[in-house]
C-alpha positions as CSV (number, residue, x, y, z in Angstrom):
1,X,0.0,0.0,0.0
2,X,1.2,3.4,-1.0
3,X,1.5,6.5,1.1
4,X,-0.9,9.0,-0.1
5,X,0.7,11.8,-1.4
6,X,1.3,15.1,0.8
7,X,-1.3,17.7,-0.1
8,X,-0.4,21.5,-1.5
9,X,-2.0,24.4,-0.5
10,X,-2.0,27.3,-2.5
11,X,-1.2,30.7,-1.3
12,X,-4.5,32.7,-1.0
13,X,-2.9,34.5,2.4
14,X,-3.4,38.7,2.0
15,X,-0.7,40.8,3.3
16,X,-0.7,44.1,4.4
17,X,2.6,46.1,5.6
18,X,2.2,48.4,8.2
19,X,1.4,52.0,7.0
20,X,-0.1,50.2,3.8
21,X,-3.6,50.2,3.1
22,X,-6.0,52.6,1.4
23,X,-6.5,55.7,3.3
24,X,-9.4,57.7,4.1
25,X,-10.9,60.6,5.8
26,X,-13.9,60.1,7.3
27,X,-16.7,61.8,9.9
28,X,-13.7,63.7,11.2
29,X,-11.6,60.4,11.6
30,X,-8.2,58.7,9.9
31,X,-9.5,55.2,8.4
32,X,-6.9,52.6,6.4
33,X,-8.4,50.0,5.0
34,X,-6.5,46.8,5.7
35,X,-9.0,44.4,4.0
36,X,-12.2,45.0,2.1
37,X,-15.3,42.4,2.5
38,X,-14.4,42.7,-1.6
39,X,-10.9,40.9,-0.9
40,X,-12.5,38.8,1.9
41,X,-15.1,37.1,0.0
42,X,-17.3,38.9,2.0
43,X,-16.0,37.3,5.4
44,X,-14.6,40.7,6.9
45,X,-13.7,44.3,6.9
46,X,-10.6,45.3,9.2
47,X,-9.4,49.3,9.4
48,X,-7.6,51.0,11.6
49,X,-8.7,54.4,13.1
50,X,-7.5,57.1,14.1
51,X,-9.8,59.4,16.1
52,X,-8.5,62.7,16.6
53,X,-10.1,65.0,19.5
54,X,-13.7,65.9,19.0
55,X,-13.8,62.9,16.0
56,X,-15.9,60.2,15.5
57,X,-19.0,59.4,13.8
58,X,-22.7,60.3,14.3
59,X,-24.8,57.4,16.3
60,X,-25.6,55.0,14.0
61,X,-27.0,51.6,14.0
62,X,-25.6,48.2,11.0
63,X,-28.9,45.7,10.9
64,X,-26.9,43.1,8.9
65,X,-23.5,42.8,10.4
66,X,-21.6,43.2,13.6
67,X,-18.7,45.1,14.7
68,X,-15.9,45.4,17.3
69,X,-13.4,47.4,18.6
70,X,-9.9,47.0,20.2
71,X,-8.4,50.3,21.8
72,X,-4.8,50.2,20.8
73,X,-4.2,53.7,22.3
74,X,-6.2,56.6,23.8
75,X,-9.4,57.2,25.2
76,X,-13.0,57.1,23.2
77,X,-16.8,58.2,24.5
78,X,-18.7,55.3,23.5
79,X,-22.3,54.9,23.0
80,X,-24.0,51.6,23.2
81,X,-27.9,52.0,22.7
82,X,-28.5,54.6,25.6
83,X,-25.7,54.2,27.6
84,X,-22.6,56.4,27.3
85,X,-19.4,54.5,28.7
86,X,-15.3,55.4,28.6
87,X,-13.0,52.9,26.9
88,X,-9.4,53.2,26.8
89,X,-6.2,51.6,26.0
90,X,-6.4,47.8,25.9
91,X,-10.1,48.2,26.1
92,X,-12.6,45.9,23.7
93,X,-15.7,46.2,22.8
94,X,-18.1,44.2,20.5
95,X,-21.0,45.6,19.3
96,X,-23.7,43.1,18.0
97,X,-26.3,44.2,14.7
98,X,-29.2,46.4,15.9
99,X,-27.5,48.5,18.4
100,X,-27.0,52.2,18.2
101,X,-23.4,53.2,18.8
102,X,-21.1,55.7,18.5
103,X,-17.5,56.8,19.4
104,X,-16.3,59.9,20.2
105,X,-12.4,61.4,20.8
106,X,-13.5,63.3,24.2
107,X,-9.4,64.0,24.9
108,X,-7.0,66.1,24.2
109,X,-4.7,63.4,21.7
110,X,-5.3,61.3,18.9
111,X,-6.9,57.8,19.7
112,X,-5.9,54.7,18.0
113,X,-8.3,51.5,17.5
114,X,-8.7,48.6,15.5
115,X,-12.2,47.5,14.3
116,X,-13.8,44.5,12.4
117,X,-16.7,44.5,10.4
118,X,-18.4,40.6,10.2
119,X,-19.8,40.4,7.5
120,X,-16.9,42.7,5.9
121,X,-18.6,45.5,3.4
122,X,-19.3,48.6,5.9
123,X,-15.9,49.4,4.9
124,X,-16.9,50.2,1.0
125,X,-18.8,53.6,2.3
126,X,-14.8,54.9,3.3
127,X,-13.3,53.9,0.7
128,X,-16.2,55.2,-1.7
129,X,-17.2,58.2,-0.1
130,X,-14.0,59.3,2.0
131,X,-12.1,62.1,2.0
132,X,-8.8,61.9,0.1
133,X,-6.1,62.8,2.7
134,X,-4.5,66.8,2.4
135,X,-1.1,66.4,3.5
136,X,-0.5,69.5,6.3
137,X,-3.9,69.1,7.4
138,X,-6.1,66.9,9.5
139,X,-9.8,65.2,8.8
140,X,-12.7,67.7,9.1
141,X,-16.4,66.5,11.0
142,X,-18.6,65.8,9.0
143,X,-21.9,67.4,10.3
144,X,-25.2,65.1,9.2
145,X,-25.6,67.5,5.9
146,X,-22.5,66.5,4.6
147,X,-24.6,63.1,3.6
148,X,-25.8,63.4,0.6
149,X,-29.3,61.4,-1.2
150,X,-26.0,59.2,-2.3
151,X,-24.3,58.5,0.9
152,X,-27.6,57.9,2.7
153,X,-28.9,55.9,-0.1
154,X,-25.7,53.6,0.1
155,X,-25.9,54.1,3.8
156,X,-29.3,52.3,3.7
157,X,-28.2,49.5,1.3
158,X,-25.3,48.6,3.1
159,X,-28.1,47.8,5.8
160,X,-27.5,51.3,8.1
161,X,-29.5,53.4,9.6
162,X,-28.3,57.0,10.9
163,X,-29.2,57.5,14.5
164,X,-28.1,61.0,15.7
165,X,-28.3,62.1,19.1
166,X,-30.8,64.2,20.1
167,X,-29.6,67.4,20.5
C-alpha cells in the first residue's frame, strides 16, 4: 500500500505592511483600510482608526453585520444603545447588529483603535465616499448635511441606519 501523497496548498494569504492600506478621511476620523469584505469574500472588513479629538462618527446603528473594537491607544466616549461608557487603552468592545453606537475622541490626543466589520462590506462607504487625505492638514467632521441622497442611499443599502443624538 502506498502512502498518499502530501497535499499543497496554494497561497491565498493577503498581506498588508504596516502604514499600507487605502487611506481615508472620514466623519472627522483617519480610516486605512487593511481588507475590504471585496478581498475577503465577504468574510470581513478590518481598518484601523485614528480618532483625533472631538472625532468620531454620528450614532448610527448596522442591521446586517456586527462590529468590534480594540483600543490600541487613547481614550474614546462610546455609546452603546443609551448608555454612554469610557473605553481606553487595551479596552474591547463588540457591538452586535441592531444597536445604536457611537465613538467619540473626548481627549486632548489622537486615539488609535482597531475594528472589524463581520460580515466585511461597511468598509466600502470609506473607501467610496472618503475624504482623500490633504497632507499639512487633519480630517474635518462631517456634520449630518454633509450626507448626501448618495451617501444615505448607500448608507441604507449597506443595511445602516443614521441614528443622531438628540440634541
Amino acid at each position: 500500500m502506498s502512502e498518499p501523497s502530501p497535499k499543497k496548498y496554494e497561497s491565498t494569504a493577503i498581506y498588508v505592511p504596516d502604514g499600507e492600506g487605502p487611506v481615508k478621511w472620514v466623519a472627522g476620523d483617519e480610516y486605512t483600510i487593511k481588507i475590504s469584505g471585496a478581498q475577503s469574500n465577504g468574510t470581513l472588513g478590518f481598518v484601523l482608526a485614528t480618532v483625533p479629538p472631538g472625532g468620531g462618527p454620528i450614532a448610527h446603528i448596522h442591521t446586517t453585520g456586527d462590529e468590534t473594537f480594540y483600543i490600541l491607544d487613547g481614550e474614546l466616549e462610546f455609546l452603546n444603545g443609551e448608555e454612554v461608557f469610557d473605553i481606553r487603552t487595551g479596552d474591547f468592545v463588540f457591538v452586535p447588529r441592531g444597536t445604536r453606537h457611537r465613538f467619540t475622541n473626548k481627549g486632548t490626543r489622537d486615539a488609535r483603535m482597531l475594528f472589524l466589520f463581520t460580515p466585511g462590506g461597511q468598509e466600502e462607504f470609506f473607501l467610496r465616499y472618503g475624504d482623500e487625505p490633504l497632507p499639512g492638514h487633519g480630517p474635518e467632521l462631517w456634520p449630518i448635511e454633509r450626507y448626501t441622497p448618495e451617501m444615505l442611499a448607500f448608507v441604507e443599502e449597506l443595511g445602516n441606519v443614521l441614528a443622531p443624538e438628540e440634541a
